[in-house]
TORKOL-4160 file (C-alpha; in steps of 0.2 Angstrom, whole numbers, padded with zeros to 4 digits, m for minus):
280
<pt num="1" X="0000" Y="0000" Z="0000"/>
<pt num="2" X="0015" Y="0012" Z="0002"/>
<pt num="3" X="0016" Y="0016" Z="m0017"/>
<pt num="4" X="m0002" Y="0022" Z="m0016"/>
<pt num="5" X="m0001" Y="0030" Z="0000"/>
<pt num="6" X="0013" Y="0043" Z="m0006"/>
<pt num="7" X="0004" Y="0045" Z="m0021"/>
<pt num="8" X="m0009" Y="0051" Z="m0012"/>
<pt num="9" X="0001" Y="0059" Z="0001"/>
<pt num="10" X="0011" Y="0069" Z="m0012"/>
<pt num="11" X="m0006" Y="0077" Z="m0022"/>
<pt num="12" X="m0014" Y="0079" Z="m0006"/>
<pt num="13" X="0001" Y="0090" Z="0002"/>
<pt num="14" X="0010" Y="0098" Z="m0013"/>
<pt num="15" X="m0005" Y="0110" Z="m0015"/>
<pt num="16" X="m0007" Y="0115" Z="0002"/>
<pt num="17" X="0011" Y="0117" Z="0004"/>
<pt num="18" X="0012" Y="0128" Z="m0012"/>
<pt num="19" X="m0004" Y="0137" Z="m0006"/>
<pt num="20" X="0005" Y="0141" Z="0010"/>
<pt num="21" X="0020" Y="0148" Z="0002"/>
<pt num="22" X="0010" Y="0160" Z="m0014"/>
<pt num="23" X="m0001" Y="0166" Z="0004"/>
<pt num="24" X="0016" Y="0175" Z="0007"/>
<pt num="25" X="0018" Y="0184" Z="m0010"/>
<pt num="26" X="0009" Y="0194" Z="m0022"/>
<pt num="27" X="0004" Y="0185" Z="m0035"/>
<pt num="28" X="m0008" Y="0188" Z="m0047"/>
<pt num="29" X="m0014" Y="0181" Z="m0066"/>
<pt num="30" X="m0022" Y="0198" Z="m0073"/>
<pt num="31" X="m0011" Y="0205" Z="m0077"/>
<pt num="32" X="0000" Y="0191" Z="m0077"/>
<pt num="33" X="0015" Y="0200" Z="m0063"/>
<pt num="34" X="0028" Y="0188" Z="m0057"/>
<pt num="35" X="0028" Y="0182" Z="m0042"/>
<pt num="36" X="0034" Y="0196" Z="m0027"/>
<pt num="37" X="0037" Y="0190" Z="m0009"/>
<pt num="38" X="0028" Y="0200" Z="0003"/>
<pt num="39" X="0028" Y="0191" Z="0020"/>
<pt num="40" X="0013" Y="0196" Z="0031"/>
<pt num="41" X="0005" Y="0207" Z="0020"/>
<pt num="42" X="m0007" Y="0197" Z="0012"/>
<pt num="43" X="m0016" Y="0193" Z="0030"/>
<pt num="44" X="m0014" Y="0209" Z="0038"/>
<pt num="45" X="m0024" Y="0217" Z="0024"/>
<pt num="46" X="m0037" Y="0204" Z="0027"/>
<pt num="47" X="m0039" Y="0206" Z="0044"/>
<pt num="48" X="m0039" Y="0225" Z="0042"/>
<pt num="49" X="m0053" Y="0222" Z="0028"/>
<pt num="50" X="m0071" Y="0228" Z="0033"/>
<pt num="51" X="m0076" Y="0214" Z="0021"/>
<pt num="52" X="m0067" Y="0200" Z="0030"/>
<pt num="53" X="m0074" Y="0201" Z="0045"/>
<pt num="54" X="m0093" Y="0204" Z="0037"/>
<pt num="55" X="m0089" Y="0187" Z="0031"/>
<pt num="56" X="m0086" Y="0180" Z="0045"/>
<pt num="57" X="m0102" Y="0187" Z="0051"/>
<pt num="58" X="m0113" Y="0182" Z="0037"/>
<pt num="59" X="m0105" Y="0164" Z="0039"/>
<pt num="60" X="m0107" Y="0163" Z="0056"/>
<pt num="61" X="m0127" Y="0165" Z="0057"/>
<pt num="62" X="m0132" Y="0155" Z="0043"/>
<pt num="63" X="m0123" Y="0143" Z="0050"/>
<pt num="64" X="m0126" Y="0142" Z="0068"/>
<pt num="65" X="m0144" Y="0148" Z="0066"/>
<pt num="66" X="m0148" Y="0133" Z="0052"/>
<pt num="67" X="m0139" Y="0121" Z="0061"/>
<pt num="68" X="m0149" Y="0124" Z="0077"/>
<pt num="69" X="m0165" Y="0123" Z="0067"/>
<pt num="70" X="m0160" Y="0108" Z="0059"/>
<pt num="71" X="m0156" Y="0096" Z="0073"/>
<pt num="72" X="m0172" Y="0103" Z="0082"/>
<pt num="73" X="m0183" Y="0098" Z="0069"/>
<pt num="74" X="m0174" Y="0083" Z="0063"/>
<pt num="75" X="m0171" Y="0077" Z="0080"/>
<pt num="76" X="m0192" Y="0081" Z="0083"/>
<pt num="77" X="m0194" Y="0071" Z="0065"/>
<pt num="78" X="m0183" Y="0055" Z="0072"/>
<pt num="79" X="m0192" Y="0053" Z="0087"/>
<pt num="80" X="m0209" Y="0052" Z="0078"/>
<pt num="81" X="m0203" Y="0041" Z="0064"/>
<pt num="82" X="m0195" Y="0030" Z="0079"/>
<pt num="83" X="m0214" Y="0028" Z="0086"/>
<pt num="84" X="m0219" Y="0022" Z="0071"/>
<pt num="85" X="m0233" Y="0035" Z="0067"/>
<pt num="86" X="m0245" Y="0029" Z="0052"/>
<pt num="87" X="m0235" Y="0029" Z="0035"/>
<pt num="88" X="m0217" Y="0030" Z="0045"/>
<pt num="89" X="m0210" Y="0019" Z="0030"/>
<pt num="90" X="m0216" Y="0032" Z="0017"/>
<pt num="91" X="m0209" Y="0049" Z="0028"/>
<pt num="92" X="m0192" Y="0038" Z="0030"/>
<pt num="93" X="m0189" Y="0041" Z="0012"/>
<pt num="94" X="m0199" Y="0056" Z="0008"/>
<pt num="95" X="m0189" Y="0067" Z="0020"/>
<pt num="96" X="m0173" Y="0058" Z="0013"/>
<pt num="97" X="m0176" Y="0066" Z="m0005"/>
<pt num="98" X="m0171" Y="0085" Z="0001"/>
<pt num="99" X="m0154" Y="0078" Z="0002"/>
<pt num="100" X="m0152" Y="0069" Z="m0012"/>
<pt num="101" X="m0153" Y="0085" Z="m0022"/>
<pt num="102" X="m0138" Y="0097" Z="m0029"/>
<pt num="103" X="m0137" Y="0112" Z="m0019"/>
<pt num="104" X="m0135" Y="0121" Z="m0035"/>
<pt num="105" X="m0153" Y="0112" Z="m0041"/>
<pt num="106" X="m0161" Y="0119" Z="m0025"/>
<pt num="107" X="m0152" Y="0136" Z="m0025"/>
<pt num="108" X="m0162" Y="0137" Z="m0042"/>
<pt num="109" X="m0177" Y="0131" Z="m0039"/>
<pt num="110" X="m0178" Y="0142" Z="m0024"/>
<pt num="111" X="m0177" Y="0159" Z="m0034"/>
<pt num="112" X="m0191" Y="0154" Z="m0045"/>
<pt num="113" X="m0200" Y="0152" Z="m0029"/>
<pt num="114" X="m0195" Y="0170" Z="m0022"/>
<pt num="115" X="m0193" Y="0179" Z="m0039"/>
<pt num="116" X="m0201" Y="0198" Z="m0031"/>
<pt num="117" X="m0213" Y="0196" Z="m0048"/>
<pt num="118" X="m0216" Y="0179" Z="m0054"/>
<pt num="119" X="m0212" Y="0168" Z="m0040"/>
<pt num="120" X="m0229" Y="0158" Z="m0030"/>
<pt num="121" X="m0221" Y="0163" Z="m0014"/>
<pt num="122" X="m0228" Y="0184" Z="m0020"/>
<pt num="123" X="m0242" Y="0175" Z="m0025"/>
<pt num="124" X="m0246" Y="0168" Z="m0010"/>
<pt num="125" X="m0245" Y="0184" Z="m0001"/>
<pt num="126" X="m0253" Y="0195" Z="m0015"/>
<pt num="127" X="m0269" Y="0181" Z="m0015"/>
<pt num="128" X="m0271" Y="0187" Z="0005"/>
<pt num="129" X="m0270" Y="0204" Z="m0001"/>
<pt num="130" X="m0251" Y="0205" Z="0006"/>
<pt num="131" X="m0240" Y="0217" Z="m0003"/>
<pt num="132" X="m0226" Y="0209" Z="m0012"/>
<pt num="133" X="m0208" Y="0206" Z="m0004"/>
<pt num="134" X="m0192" Y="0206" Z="m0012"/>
<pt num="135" X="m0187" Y="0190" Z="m0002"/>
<pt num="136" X="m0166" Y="0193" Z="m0011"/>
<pt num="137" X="m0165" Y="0210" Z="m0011"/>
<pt num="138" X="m0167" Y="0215" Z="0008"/>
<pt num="139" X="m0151" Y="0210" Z="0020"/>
<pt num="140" X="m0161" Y="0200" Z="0034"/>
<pt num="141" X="m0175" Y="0193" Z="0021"/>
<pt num="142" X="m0159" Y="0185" Z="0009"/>
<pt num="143" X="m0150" Y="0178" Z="0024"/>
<pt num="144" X="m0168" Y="0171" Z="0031"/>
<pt num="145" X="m0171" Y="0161" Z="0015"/>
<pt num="146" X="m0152" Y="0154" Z="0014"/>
<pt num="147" X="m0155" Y="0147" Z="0031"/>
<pt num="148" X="m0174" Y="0143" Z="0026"/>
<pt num="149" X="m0164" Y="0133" Z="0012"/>
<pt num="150" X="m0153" Y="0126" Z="0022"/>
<pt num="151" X="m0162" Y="0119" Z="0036"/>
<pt num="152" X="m0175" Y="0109" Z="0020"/>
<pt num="153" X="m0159" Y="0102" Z="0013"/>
<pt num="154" X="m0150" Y="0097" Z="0027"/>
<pt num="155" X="m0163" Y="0092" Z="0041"/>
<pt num="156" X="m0163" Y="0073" Z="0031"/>
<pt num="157" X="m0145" Y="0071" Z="0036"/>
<pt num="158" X="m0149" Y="0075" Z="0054"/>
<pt num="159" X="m0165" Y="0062" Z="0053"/>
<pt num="160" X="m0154" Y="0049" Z="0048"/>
<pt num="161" X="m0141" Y="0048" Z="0061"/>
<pt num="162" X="m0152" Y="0052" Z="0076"/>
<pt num="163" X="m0165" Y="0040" Z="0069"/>
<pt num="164" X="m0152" Y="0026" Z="0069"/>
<pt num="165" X="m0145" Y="0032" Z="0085"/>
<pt num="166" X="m0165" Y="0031" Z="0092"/>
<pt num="167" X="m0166" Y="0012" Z="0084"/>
<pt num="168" X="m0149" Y="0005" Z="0093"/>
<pt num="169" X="m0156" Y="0011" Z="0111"/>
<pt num="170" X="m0158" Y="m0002" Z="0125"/>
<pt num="171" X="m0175" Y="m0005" Z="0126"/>
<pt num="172" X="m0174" Y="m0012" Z="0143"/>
<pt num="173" X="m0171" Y="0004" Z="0150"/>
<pt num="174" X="m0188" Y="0012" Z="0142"/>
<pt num="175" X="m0195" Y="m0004" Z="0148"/>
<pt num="176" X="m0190" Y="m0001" Z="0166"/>
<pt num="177" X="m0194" Y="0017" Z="0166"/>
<pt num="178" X="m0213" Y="0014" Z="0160"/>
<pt num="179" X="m0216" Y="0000" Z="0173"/>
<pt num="180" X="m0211" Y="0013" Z="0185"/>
<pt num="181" X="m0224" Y="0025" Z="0177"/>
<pt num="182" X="m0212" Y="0039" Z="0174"/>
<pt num="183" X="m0219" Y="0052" Z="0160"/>
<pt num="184" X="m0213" Y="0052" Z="0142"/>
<pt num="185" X="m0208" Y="0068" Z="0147"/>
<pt num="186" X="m0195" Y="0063" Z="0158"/>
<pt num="187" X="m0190" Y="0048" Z="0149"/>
<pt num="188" X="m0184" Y="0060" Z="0137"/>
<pt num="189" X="m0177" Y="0072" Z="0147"/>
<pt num="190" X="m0168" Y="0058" Z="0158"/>
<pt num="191" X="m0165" Y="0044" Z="0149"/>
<pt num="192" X="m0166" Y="0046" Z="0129"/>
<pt num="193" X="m0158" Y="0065" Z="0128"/>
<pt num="194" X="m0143" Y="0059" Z="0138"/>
<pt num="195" X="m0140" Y="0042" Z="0128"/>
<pt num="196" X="m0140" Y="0051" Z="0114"/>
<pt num="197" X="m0128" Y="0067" Z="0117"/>
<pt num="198" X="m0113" Y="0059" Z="0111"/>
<pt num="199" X="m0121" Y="0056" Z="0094"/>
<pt num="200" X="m0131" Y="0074" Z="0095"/>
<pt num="201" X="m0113" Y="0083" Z="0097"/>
<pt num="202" X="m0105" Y="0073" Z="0082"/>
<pt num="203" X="m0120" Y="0078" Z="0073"/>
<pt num="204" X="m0119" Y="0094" Z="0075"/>
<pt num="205" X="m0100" Y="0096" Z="0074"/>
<pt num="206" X="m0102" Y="0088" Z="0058"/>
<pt num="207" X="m0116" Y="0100" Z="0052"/>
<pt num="208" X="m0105" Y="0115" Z="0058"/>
<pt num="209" X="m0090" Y="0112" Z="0050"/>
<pt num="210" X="m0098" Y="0107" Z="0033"/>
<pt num="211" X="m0113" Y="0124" Z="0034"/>
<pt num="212" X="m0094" Y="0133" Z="0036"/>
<pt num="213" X="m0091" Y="0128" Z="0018"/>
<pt num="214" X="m0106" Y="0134" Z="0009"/>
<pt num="215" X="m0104" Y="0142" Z="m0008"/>
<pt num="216" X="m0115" Y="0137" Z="m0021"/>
<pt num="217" X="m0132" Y="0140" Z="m0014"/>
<pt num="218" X="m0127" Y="0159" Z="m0008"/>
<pt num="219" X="m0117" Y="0159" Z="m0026"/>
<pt num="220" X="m0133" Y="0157" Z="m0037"/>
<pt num="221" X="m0149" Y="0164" Z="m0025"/>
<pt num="222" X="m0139" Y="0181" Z="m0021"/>
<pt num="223" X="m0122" Y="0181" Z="m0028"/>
<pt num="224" X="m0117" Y="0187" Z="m0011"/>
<pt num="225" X="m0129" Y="0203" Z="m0012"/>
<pt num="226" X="m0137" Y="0213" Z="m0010"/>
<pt num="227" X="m0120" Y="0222" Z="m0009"/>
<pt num="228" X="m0110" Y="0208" Z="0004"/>
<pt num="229" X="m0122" Y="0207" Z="0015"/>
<pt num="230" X="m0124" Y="0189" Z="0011"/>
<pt num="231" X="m0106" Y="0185" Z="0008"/>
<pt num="232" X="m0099" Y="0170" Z="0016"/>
<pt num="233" X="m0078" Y="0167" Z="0019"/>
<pt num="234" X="m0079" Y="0152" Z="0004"/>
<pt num="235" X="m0090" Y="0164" Z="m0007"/>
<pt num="236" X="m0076" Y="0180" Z="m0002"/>
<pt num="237" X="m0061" Y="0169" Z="m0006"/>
<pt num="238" X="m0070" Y="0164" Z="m0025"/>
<pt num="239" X="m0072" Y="0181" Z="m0031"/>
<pt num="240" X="m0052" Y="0186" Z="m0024"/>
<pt num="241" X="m0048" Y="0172" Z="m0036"/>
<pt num="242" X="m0059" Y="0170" Z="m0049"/>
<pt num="243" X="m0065" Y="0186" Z="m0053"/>
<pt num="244" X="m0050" Y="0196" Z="m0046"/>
<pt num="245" X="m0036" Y="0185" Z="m0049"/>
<pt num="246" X="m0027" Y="0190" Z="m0033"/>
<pt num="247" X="m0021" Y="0172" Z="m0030"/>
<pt num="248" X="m0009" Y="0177" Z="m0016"/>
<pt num="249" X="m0024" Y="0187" Z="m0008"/>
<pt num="250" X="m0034" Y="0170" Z="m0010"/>
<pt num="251" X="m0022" Y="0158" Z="m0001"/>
<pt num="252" X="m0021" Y="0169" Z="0013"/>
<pt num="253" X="m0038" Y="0170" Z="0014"/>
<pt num="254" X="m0041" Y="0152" Z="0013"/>
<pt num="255" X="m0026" Y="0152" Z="0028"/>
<pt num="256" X="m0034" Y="0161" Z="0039"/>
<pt num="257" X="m0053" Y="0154" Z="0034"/>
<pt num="258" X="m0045" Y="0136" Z="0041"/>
<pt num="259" X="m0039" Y="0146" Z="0054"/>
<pt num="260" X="m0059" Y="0152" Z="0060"/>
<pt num="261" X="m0066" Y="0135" Z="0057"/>
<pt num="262" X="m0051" Y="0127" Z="0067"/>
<pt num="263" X="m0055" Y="0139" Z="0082"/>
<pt num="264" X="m0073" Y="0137" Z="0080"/>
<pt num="265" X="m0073" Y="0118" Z="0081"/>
<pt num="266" X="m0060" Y="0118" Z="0096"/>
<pt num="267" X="m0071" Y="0129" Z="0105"/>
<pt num="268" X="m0087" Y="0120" Z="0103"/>
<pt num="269" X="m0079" Y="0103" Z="0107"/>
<pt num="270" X="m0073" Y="0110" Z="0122"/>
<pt num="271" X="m0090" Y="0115" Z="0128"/>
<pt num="272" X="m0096" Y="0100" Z="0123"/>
<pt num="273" X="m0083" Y="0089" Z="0132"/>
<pt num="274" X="m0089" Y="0100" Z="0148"/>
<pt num="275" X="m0107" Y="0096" Z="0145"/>
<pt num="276" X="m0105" Y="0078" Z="0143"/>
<pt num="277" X="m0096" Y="0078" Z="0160"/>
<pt num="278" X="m0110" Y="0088" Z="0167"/>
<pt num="279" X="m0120" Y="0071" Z="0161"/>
<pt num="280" X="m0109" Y="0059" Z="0166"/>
């Protein structure tokens, strides 16, 4: 396996390595300008960016507000599918499909649905004699529907894991706890919540770390607009490089978005760490 595993050792490092070292010049394609060692520069004038930091923002809520929605509803969507409420089979892959979809399908198909003139959403609104909304072009309205986007695509992947995490339970222990007449209530709170932790902070870490990376669902509904105000770090670092061609900029950006998501994670598996002791 060695031959294979410095194959893929060597195309896996010699980009980040190189990436690392043009992060430290000024390099860029148009115009084509050699290459012009520029030590720290590149990242101070990030960190000094207005822009930066608005990205880090923008990130940040769509993120942590999606995520939180998603493992509420999905972890609401798991128990019921777990009690086997009438036609659980049929739900099981219904709410599976959201996932299954390009993100770039879904990004599409949710601007027809909020186009300010031709989209059903207006419609709606205009049938109850609402006045229309441009659901894109306002800030707080263009975030709400990225994490309204979010939170239909991505709740399936939270009903997954804690549905099989539900199903590989001790039944005993629900067994015990109904003999001794305690409430479902508390069986939830005390039994099934606690069991499950673990599981719910991988879910979520996993969630975070990949909502960290979105691009293409921001890219097509808004294009980062109106102005930046829906901007995310991946979505910042794509126009430095493709539209700008600042590729020195770009692998400093890219540094130091790493750099956010490492601090992020470590953070919130240290709280986690300390809330599963809390449990133990």
């Amino acid at each position: 396996m060695w031959p294979a595993f410095l194959v893929v050792l060597v195309v896996s490092l010699f980009p980040l390595i190189y990436a690392l070292i043009v992060s430290f010049q000024s390099v860029r394609i148009v115009p084509p300008l050699p290459p012009r060692f520029v030590g720290l520069d590149n990242y101070a004038e990030i960190l000094q960016s207005a822009r930066f930091w608005g990205a880090i923002g923008t990130t940040a809520t769509i993120v942590v507000v999606s995520v939180a929605i998603q493992y509420v509803i999905g972890f609401a969507i798991a128990l019921a599918l777990h009690h086997n409420i009438p036609g659980a089979s049929l739900y099981r892959v219904t709410f599976l499909l959201p996932m299954f979809l390009a993100p770039v399908c879904v990004a599409l198909i949710a601007r027809m649905l909020f186009h300010p003139v031709l989209g059903p959403v207006n419609d709606l609104l205009s049938f109850f004699g609402a006045p229309g909304v441009s659901f894109l072009t306002e800030p707080s309205l263009a975030i709400s529907v990225l994490i309204l986007i979010e939170t239909w695509q991505w709740t399936p992947f939270v009903v997954l894991i804690m549905l099989a995490g539900l199903q590989g339970l001790p039944g005993e222990v629900f067994e015990a706890a109904r003999v001794d007449n305690i409430s479902a209530w508390r069986r939830f709170r005390d039994l099934t919540l606690p069991m499950l932790l673990p599981l719910s902070i991988a879910v979520i870490f996993i969630r975070l770390i990949e909502g960290f990376k979105i691009i293409d669902t921001v890219f097509v509904l808004t294009g980062g607009g109106p102005g930046t105000s829906t901007e995310t770090l991946t979505l910042f670092a794509y126009n430095e490089g493709f539209k700008k061609f600042n590729i020195g900029m770009t692998s400093a950006l890219s540094f130091l978005f790493l750099i956010v998501v490492i601090v992020f994670g470590t953070l919130y598996l240290a709280a986690a760490q300390r809330l599963v002791r809390r449990y133990k």
